[in-house]
C-alpha positions in Angstrom: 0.0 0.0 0.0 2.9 2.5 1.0 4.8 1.7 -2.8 1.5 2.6 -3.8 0.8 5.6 -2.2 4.5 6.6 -2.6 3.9 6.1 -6.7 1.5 8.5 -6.6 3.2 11.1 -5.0 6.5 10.3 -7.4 3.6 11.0 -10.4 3.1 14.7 -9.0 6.5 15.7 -9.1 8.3 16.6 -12.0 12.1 15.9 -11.0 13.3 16.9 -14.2 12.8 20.3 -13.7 14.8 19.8 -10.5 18.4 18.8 -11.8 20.5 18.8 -8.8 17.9 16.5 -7.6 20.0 13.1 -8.2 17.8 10.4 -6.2 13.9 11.2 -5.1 10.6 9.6 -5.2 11.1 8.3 -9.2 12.9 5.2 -7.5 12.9 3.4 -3.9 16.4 4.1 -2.5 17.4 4.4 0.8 17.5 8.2 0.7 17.7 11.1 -1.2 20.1 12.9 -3.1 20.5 16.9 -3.7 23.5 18.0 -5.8 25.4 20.5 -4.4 28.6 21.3 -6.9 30.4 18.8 -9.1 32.2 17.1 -6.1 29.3 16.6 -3.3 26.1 15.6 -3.3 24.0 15.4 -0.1 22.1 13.0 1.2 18.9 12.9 3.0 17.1 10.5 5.2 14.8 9.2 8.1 13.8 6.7 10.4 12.7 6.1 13.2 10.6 2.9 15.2 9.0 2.1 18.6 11.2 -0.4 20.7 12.5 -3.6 19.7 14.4 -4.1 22.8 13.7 -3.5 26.2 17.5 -1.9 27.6 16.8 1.7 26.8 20.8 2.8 25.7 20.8 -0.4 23.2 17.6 0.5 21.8 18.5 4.2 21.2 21.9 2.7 19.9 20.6 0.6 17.7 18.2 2.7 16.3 20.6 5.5 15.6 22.3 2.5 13.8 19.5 1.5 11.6 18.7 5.1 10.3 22.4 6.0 9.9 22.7 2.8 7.9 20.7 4.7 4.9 23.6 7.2 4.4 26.0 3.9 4.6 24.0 2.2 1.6 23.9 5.3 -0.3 28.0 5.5 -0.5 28.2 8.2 1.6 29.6 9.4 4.8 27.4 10.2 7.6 27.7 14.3 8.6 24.9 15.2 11.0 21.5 13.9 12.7 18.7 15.3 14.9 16.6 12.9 16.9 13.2 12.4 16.4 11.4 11.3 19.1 7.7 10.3 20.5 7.6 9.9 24.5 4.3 9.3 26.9 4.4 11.8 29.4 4.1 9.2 31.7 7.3 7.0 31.1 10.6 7.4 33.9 12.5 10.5 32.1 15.7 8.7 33.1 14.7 6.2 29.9 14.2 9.1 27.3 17.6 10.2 28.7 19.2 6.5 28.2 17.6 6.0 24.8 18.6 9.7 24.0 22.3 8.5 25.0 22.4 5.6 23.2 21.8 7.6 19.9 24.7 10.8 20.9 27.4 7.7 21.1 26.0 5.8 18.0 26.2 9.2 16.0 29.3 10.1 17.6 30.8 6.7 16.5 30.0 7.9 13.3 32.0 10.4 13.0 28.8 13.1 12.6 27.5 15.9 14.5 23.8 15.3 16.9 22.7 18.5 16.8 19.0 18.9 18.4 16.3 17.3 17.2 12.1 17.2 18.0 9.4 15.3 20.6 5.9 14.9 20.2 3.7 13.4 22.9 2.6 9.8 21.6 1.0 7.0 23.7 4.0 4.7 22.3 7.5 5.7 22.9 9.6 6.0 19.5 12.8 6.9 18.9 15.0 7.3 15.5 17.5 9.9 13.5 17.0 12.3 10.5 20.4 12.0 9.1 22.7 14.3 6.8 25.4 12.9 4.5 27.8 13.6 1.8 28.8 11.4 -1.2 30.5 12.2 -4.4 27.7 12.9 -7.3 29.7 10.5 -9.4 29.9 8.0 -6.7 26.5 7.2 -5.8 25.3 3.9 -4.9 21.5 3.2 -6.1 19.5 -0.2 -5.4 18.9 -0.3 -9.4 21.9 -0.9 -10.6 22.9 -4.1 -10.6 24.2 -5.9 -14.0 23.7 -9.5 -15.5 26.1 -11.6 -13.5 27.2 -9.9 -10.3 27.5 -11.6 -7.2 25.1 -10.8 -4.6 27.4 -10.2 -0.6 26.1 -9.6 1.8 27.5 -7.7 4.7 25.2 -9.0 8.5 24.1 -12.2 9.4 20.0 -12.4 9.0 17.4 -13.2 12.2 17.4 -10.2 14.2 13.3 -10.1 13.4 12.3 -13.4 14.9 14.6 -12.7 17.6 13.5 -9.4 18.7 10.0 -10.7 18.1 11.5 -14.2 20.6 12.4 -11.2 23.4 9.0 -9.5 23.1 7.4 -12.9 23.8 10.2 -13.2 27.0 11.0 -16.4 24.9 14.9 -16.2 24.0 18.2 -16.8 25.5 20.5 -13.9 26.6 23.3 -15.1 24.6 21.4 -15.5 22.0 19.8 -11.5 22.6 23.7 -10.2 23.3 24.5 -11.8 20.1 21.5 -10.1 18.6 22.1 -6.8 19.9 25.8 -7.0 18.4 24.5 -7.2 14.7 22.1 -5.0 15.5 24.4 -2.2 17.0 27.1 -2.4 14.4 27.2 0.8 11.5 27.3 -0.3 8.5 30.7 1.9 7.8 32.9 -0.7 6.7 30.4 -2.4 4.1 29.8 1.7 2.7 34.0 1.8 3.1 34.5 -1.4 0.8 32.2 -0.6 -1.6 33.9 2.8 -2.1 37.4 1.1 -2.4 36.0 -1.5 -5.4 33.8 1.1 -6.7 32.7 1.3 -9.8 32.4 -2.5 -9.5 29.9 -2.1 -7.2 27.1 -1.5 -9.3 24.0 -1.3 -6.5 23.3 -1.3 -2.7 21.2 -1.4 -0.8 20.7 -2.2 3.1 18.4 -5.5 4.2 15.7 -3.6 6.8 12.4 -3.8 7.5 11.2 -5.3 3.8 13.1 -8.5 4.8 15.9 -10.8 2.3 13.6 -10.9 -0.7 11.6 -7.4 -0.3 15.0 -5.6 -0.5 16.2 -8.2 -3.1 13.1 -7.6 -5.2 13.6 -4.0 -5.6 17.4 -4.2 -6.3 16.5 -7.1 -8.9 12.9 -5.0 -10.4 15.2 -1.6 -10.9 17.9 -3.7 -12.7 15.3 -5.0 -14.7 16.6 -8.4 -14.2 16.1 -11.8 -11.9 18.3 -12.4 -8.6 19.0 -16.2 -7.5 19.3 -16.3 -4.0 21.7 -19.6 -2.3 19.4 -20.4 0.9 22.4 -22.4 1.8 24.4 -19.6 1.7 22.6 -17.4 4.0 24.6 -16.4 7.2 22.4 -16.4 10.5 22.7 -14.6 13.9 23.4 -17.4 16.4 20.2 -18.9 17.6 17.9 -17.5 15.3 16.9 -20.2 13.0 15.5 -21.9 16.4 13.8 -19.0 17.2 12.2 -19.1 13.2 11.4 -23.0 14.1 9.8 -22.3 17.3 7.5 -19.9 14.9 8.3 -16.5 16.4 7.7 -14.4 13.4 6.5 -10.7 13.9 3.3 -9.7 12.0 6.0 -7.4 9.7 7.0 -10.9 8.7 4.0 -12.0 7.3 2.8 -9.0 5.8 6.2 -9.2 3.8 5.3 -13.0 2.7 2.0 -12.1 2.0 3.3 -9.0 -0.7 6.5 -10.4 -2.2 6.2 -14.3 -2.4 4.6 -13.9 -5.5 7.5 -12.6 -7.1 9.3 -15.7 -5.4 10.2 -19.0 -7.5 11.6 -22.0 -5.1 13.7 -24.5 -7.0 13.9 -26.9 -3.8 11.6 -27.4 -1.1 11.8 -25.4 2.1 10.3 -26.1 5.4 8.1 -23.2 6.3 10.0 -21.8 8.9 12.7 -21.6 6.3 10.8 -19.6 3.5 9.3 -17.2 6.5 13.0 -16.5 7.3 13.5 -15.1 4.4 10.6 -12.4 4.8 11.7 -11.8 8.1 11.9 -7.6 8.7 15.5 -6.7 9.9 16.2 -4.0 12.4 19.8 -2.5 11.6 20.6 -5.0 9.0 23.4 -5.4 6.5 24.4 -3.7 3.5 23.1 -5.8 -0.2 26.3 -5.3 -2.3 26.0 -6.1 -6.3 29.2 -6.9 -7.4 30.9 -7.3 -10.8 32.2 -11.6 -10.6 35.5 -10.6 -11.3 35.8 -8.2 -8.3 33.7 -9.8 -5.6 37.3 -11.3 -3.9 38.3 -7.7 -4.2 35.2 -6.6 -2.1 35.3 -9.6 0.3 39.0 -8.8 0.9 38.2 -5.3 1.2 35.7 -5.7 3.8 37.8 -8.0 6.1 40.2 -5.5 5.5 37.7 -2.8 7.3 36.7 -5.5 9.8 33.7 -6.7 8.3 34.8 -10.7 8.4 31.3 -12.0 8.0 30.5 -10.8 4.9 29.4 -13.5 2.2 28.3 -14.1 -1.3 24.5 -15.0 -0.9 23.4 -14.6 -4.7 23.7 -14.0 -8.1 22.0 -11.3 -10.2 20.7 -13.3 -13.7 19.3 -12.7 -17.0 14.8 -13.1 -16.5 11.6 -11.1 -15.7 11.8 -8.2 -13.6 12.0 -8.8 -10.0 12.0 -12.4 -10.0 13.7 -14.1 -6.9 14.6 -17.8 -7.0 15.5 -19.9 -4.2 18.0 -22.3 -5.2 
């Protein structure tokens, strides 16, 4: 309904009379794009969510991650954020001031500026960033640009849905939460780093959120105008989370996804249904999608270790077919 609404909207603005506007509504990237002068471009996004975990500091933290992971996917290097927040006047205000906390040392980690931000009263407490970056012009990384037969990497292990869905239910293990939390927390700088250091080899990005595997895959694969094959065996898993998936805690973002993008899915071997629903399963600060040129995927995969990103993987394959398609092999 939203990529509906959101079409609509893109139909009622006319971004060719707006050149220095490089990335808006005409396509669903992470964030947009406003030309500034031949060598920087900024960038433009937000995001913000009610709790997904119950410490206040690692929510704020990880939340700060998520939206500054938009800037990351773009190619570009975070500058400055302002909170955005939605607090009950009721709630202890030494938990705004953790969750607030949380996202200053996220930001600062950065490298960027927090400077100030807004609160509305809400009966549910939210908490997220509007975030500032800068990129090249010539160096931007868009979800539509992958080519016939890149490698797909992928930069985070996958689960942090069912397992944030597992703590909400007071169903999971703490080492399985603190191992959680970790994916969670970590920016995606050294994914955006790698990228940069291959690029222009890297030919699309984009990071795996709240759409799940295949709902972020499906848009990279439908704005390359071609099919992506997808190794289930390949995909890497947060530590725990695939019992959590088999116990069947799946959030109702989970579903939703199946129910919208499993009909642009093909399966080529059976899955159990725990399995397939993994793969719809909305991410909270997930990984960076990288499409890679074949030839240079080592290069990326070195580069990342290189930045400290040593459990990045190849997951897929971008291949010649209809628009969109995803197949499970």
């Amino acid at each position: 309904m939203l990529g509906d609404i959101l079409d609509t909207l893109g139909d009622q603005v006319d971004e060719e009379q707006h050149s220095d506007l490089l990335v808006g509504l005409s396509s669903p990237d992470d964030a947009a794009v406003l030309r500034i002068d031949d060598e920087k471009a900024l960038i433009f996004t937000a995001d913000f969510f009610a709790p997904v975990l119950d410490d206040p500091y690692s929510y704020g933290s990880v939340a700060a991650a998520n939206a500054l992971s938009d800037i990351y996917a773009m190619g570009g290097v975070p500058q400055m954020a302002i909170n955005l927040v939605a607090w009950p006047d009721d709630m202890e205000p030494t938990i705004i001031e953790a969750v607030l906390m949380g996202g200053l040392d996220k930001v600062r980690e950065a490298g960027a500026y927090l400077a100030g931000g807004h609160t509305v009263r809400d009966t549910e407490p939210k908490y997220g960033l509007a975030v500032t970056g800068l990129v090249h012009p010539d160096k931007i990384l868009r979800i539509g640009g992958a080519e016939h037969g890149d490698l797909l990497v992928l930069t985070k292990p996958l689960g942090s849905g069912v397992m944030t869905t597992a703590l909400k239910e007071a169903k999971i293990d703490q080492r399985h939460l603190d191992a959680c939390v970790a994916v969670m927390n970590r920016l995606n700088v050294s994914g955006s780093q790698a990228a940069n250091a291959v690029y222009p080899h890297v030919h699309a990005a984009t990071d795996v959120t709240g759409y799940g595997l295949v709902g972020h895959a499906y848009e990279m694969a439908d704005g390359a105008g071609c099919s992506i094959e997808l190794r289930i065996d390949g995909l890497p898993w947060i530590d725990g989370s695939q019992n959590y998936a088999k116990a069947g805690h799946f959030s109702g973002g989970a579903i939703a996804n199946r129910k919208y993008y499993e009909k642009y899915v093909v399966y080529k071997r059976e899955l159990e249904d725990w399995n397939a629903m993994m793969l719809f399963d909305p991410q909270t600060s997930g990984g960076l999608l990288l499409s890679v040129g074949a030839e240079h995927a080592h290069d990326l995969l070195d580069a990342l270790n290189r930045y400290g990103n040593e459990d990045s993987c190849v997951v897929g394959e971008v291949v010649v077919g209809e628009a969109g398609k995803i197949i499970i092999v």
